[in-house]
C-alpha positions as CSV (number, residue, x, y, z in Angstrom):
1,X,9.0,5.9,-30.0
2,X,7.5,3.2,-27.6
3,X,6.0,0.2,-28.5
4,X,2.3,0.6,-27.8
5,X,2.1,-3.4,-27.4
6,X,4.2,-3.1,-24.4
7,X,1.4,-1.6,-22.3
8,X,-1.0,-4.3,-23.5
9,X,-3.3,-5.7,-20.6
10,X,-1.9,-3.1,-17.9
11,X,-4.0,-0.2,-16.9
12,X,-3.1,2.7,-15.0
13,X,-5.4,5.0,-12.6
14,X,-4.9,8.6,-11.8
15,X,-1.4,8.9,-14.0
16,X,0.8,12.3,-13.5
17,X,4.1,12.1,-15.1
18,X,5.7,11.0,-12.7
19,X,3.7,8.1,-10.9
20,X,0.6,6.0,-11.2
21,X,-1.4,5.7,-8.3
22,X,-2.5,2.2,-9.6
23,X,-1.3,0.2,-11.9
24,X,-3.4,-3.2,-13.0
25,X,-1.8,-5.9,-14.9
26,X,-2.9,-9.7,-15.1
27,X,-5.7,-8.9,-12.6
28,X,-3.3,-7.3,-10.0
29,X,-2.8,-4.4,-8.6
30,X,0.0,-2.4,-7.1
31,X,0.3,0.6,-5.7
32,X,1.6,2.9,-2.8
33,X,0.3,4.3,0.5
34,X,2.1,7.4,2.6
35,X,-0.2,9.1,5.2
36,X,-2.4,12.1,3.7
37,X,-2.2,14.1,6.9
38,X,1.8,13.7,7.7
39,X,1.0,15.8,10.7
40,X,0.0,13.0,13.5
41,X,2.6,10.6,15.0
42,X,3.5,7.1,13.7
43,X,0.3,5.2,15.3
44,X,-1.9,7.8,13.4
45,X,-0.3,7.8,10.0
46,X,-0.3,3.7,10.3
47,X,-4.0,4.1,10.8
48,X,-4.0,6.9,8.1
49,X,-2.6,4.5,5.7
50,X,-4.5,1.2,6.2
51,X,-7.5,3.3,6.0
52,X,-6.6,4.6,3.1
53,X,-5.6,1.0,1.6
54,X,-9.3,-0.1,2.3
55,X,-10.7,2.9,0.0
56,X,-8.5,1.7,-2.4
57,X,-9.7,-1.5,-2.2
58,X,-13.4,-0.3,-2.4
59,X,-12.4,1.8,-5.5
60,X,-11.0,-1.2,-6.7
61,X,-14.1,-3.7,-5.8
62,X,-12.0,-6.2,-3.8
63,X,-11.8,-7.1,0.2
64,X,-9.1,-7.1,2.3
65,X,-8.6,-10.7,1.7
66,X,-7.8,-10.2,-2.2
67,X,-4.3,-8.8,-0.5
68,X,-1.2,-10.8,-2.0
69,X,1.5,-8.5,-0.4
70,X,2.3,-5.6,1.9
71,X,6.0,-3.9,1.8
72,X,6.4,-1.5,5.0
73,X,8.8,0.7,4.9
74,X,9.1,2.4,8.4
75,X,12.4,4.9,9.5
76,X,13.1,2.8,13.3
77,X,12.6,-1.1,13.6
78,X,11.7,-0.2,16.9
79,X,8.0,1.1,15.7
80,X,7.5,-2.5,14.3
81,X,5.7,-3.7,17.4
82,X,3.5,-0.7,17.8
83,X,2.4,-1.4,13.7
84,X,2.3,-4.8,14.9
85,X,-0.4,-4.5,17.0
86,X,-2.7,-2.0,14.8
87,X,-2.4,-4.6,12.1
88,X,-3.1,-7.6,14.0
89,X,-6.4,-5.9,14.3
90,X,-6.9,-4.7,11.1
91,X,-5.9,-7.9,8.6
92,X,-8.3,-10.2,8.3
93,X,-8.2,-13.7,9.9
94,X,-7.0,-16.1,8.5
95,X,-5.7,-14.2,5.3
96,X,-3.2,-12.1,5.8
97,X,-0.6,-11.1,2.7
98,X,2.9,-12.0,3.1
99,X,4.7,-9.1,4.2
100,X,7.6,-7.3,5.5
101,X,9.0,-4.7,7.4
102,X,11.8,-2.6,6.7
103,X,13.8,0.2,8.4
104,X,14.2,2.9,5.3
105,X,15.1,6.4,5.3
106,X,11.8,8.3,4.4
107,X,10.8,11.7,2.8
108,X,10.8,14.5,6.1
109,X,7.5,13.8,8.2
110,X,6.7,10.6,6.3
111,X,6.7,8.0,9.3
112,X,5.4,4.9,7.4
113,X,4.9,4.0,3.4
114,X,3.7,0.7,2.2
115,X,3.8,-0.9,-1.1
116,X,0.6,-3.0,-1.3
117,X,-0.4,-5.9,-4.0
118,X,-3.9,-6.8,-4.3
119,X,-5.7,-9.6,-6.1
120,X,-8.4,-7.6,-8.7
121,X,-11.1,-8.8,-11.5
């Protein structure tokens, strides 16, 4: 049997048995982007997911600026530049997460995922 007081303080949004698709503990949150519509190419499921990150960050009450960390998981090193460059115009000045970028094997169609830690209340 677990210990209930292990989960103390952390709460977790839209649970299935296998995942969370937020978890909050200590007033941050973590969670996961993959592109919804794993159709488009790599500059489209990039936009796909940072869109995506700003709804969560709406759901969440917070800006862009309460990011603390991104982890980008791409399948070529070569599509860093290209990310590069949509980012550049989507992070906000001046506050930008630390981050990096990694060349990772990814589920079939899946051209980006990116691990994302946000400051909350």
């Amino acid at each position: 049997m677990t210990d209930p007081s292990l989960n103390s303080g952390i709460r977790r949004i839209g649970t299935n048995p296998r995942w969370s698709d937020v978890v909050i503990h200590r007033g941050v949150a973590r969670w996961v982007e993959v592109a919804e519509d794993q159709t488009t190419d790599f500059r489209g499921q990039a936009q796909q997911v940072l869109s995506q990150i700003d709804d969560t960050l709406a759901n969440l009450s917070a800006p862009r600026t309460s990011l603390l960390q991104v982890l980008i998981f791409i399948p070529d090193l070569q599509l860093a530049a290209e990310f590069n460059h949509i980012w550049d115009a989507w992070v906000p000045s001046a506050a930008a997460p630390v981050r990096a970028c990694v060349q990772a094997g990814l589920a079939p169609g899946c051209q980006i995922e990116l691990i994302i830690e946000a400051a909350v209340e």
